[in-house]
N, C-alpha and C positions, 0 to 999 in steps of 0.2 A: 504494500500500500504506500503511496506519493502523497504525504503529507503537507502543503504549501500553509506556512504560519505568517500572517500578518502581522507585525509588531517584533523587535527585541528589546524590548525593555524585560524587566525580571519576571514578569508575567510570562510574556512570548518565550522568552530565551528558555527558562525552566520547563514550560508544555514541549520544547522541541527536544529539550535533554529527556524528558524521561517517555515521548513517542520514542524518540532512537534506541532506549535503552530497549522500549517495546517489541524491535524490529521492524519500524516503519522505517521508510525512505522519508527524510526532512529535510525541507527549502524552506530558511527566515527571508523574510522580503521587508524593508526598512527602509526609509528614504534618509538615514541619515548613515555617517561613515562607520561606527561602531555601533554594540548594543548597549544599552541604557544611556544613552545622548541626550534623552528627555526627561518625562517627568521620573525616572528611578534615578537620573544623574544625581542631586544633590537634595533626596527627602531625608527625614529627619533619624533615619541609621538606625530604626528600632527595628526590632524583630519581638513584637510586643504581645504574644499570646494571651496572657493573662487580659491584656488593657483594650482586648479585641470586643469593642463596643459599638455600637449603632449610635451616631450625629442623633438620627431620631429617636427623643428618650422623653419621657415625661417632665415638664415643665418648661424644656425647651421653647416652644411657643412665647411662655414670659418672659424667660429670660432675654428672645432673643428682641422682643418690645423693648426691652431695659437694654440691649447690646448697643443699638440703635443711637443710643446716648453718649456714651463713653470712649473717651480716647483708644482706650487699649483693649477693646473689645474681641474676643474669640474671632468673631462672627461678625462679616463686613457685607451689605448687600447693593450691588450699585444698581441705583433707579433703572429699571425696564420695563418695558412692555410683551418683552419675549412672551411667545406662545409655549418654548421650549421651558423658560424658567418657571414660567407660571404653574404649567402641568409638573414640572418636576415637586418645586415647592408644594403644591395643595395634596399630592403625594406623601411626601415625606410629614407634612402635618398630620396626615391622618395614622401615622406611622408612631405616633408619639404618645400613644393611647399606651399604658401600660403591659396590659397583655400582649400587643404587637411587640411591645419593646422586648419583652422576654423570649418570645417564639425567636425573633429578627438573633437578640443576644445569645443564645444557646446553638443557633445553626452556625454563626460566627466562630462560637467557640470551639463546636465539634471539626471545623475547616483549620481552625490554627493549630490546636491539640493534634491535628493529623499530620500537619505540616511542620510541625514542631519533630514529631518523629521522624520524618522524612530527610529533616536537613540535618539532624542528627545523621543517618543511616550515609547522606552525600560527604557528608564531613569526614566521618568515620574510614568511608572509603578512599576518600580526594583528596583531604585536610585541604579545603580552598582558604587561600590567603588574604582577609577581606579587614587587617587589623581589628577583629573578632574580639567583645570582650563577653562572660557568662556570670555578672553580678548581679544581673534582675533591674526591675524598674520599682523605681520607688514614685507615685503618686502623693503630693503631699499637699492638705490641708490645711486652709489659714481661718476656716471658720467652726463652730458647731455645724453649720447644716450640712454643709459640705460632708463630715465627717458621718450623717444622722443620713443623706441621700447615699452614700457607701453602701447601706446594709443590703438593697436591693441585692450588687451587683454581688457581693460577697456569699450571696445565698445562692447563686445562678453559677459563678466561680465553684463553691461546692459540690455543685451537681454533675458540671463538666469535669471533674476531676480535675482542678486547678489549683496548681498553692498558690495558697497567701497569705499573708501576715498582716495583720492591725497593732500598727507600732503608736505608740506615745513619740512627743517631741524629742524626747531625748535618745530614744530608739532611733528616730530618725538623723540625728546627729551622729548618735555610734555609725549607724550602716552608711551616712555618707557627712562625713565630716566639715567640709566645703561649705554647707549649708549654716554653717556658725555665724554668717552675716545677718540671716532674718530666723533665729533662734527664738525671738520675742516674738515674731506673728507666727511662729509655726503650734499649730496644735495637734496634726498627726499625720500619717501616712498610712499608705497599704502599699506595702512592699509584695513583688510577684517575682520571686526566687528566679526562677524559668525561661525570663524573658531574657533577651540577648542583646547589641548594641554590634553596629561595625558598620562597613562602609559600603554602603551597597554597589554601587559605582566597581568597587574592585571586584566585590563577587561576583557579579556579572561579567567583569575582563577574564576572570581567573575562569566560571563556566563556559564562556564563549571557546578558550580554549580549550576545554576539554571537551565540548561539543562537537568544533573540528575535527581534533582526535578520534572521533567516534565516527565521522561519517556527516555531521550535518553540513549542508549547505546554506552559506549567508550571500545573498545577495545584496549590499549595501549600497550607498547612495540611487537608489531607487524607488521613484516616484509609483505610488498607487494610485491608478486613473480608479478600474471600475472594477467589478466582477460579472465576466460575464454567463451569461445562462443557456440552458439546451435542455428541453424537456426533464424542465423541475426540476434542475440537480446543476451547479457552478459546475463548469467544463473549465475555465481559467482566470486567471486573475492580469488584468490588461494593464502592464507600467508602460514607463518613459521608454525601457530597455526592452517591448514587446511582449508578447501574451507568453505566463510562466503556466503551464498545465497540470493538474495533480488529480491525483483522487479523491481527498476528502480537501478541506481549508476549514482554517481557524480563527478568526479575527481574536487578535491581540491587542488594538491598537489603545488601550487605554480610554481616554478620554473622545476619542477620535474615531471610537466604534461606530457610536450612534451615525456618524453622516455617514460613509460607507453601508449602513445594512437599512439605513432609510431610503436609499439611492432604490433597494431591491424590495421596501415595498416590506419593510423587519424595522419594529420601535422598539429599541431599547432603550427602559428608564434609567441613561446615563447621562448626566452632567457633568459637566467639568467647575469643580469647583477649587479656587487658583487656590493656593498655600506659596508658603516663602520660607524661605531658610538663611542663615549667615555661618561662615564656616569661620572657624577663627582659629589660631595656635595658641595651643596652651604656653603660659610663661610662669607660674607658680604651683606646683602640683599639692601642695596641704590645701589652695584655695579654690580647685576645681572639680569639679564631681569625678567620679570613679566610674560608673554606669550611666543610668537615665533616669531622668529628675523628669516628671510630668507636673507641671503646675497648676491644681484644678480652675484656679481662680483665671486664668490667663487663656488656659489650655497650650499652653507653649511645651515643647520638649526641648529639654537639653542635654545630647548627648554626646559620648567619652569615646573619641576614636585612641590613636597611638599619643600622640600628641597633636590633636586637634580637639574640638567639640562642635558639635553639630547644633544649632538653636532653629526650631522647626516651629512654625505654626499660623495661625489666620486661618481661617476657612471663610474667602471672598466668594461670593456671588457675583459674577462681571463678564462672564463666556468668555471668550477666548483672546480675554487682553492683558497682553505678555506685559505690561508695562510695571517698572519696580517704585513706586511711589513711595517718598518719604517716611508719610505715616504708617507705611508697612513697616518698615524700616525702623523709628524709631517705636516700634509696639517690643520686638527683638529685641534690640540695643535696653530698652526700662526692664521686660525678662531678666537677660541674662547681668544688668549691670546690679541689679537687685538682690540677685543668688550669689552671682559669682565674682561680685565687682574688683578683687583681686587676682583672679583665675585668668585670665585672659588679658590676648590683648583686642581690644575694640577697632585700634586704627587701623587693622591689619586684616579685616573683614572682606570675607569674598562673599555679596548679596545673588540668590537667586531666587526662581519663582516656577512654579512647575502645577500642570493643571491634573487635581488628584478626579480619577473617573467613579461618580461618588452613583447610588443608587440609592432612591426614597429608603429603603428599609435598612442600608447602609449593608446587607449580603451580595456577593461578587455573584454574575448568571457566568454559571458553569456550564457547559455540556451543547446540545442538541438545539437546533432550529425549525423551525418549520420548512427549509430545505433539506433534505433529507444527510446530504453529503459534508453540509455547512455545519460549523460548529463556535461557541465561542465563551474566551474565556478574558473575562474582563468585568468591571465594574467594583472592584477592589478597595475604591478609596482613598484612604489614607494608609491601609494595611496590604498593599502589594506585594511587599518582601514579608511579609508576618506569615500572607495567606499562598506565599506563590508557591512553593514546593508542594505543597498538599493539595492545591486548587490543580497542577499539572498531573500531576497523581490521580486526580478523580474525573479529570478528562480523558487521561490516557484510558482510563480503564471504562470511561463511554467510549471512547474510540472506538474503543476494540472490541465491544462488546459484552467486558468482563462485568459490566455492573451496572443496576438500574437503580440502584439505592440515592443518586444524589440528583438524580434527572429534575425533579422539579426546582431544581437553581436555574432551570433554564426554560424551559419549555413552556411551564406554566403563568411566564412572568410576561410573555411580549405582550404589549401593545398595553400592560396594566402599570 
């Protein structure tokens, strides 16, 4: 079987590693010169199993009235009229009903849990070199309610079989020391053992090449016009560099699905919703985090490469406008000067911004389309690298036939 993958970002790249492991024939097709050039180039380095949550969550709705307000708000929405944002948005509202939120958080978790053992098994075999750290992610509270809205997710952590730990202030100072600057507004964290940190960007360098090794085929700087069709079923996929022919395809394209499978007449509820990150070098290490710091009040991450740190976050509403505006910029810059005001250095910052392919219920559509040959695996979010190794695992295994256990990530979702 001639598998033709849309997309190499860490979504793409990993469904073409583990079809090959399968015994397919794989073509990536990407229009940019490497894989993850885009939004996996510079996201916020978590591999965050435990913290694998759904945007749409009970009381979001208020809060995000009151985001509306504030300088340094999670959650920035620029005025439109989109048809696209609108349908997305009254979606993901209705998604924020609490039993939604549980069903949405439990299949989330059961996808990173899988993929969790996955990248373990790739590691174990490859040991890929991605400056990899295994300290967990510490979430840390600066209110009661904050701490009192926990209890949901800790109940739902339980069931997935997820550790966690609910620390006190000073637990959270033992497990990351760094944080000694806002000691006085800290009131607690949930530490999640399990989670990982590293650089995504290299992992991706480091599986590209062992995906060559194996047989895949990358076709880079290559433009995707269309796909075309022949009695119900994509016969090829039509670039700059002429039509690439296969037996099944897969759109990966991240944020970038949706126009592609709209062209054929296929709604997937994905939007791109922008995030920014600042990349910095460490220059005092007793003043810098060790792992990743999620800060609920902010939702900003900040995490621990070799000697860097990675400061992730914003969730804009704005479609596909690249542009790095200050007040992103300085939302980051008040984060990380806040936690780590001696840990870094600020002048030395590399700004970026990458559009995360988010879905109303905040679960990635796995698997099967209403073309029969078509398949796709995309709408990840913010947890790409969390959910990619397990998310390619349970496509390989629609691929191929092996399994109908996770079909409704996909099938049952278009056009809703």
């Amino acid at each position: 079987m001639k598998v033709v993958i849309l997309g190499s970002g860490v979504v793409g790249l990993t469904s073409a590693w583990y079809l090959r492991q399968a015994g397919c024939d794989v073509t990536v097709v990407d229009r940019q010169s490497r894989a993850a050039e885009e939004t996996s180039f510079a996201n916020a380095g978590q591999i965050s199993y435990g913290y694998s949550s759904p945007w749409a969550a009970p009381g979001v709705p208020t809060k995000a009235i009151k985001w509306l307000m504030e300088e340094h708000a999670p959650l920035k929405i620029k005025p439109s009229l989109s048809p696209e944002l609108m349908s997305w948005a009254t979606k993901m509202l209705l998604n924020c009903q609490l039993d939604k939120y549980r069903i949405n958080k439990a299949r989330m978790l059961t996808i990173a849990n899988r993929s969790r053992e996955c990248l373990a098994q790739l590691n174990k075999e490859h040991n890929l070199h991605y400056q990899g750290r295994s300290k967990g992610t510490l979430q840390i509270f600066r209110d009661e309610k904050q701490l009192k809205a926990v209890e949901k997710d800790m109940a739902l952590l339980e069931e997935s079989g997820t550790r966690f730990e609910l620390m006190d202030a000073k637990q959270c100072l033992v497990q990351e020391p760094g944080l000694a600057n806002i000691q006085g507004n800290l009131v607690g964290g949930l530490h999640l053992p399990d989670d990982q940190t590293g650089d995504c960007y290299l992992f991706c360098q480091h599986l590209q090449q062992l995906a060559e090794e194996a047989g895949v085929e990358f076709m880079f700087d290559t433009q995707i016009n269309s796909l075309k069709q022949q009695n119900g079923r994509i016969i090829a996929v039509d670039t700059d560099k002429g039509l690439i022919e296969g037996d099944t395809f897969v759109v990966a394209l991240g944020s970038y699905s949706k126009h592609l499978l709209d062209s054929i007449g296929i709604d997937v509820p994905v939007y791109p919703v922008k995030g920014y990150s600042l990349t910095l070098p460490v220059i005092n290490e007793a003043c810098a985090p060790q792992s990743t710091i999620m800060d609920e009040t902010y939702k900003v991450a900040v995490t621990r490469f070799d000697q860097r740190i990675r400061v992730a976050g914003t969730a804009e509403l704005a479609g596909f406008d690249s542009a790095l505006p200050d007040k992103r910029l300085a939302t980051l810059n008040h984060v990380v000067s806040n936690l780590f005001p001696d840990g870094v250095d600020l002048s030395k910052a590399d700004y970026w911004t990458g559009f995360r392919p988010m879905t109303p219920d905040g679960t990635p559509i796995i698997g099967e389309t209403p073309i029969s040959n078509l398949y796709t695996n995309t709408g990840h979010g913010t947890l790409g690298w969390t959910m990619a190794c397990g998310s390619a695992e349970i496509l390989t295994e629609i691929v191929t036939a092996k399994s109908n256990e996770y079909r409704e990530l996909s099938s049952l979702r278009y056009g809703n």
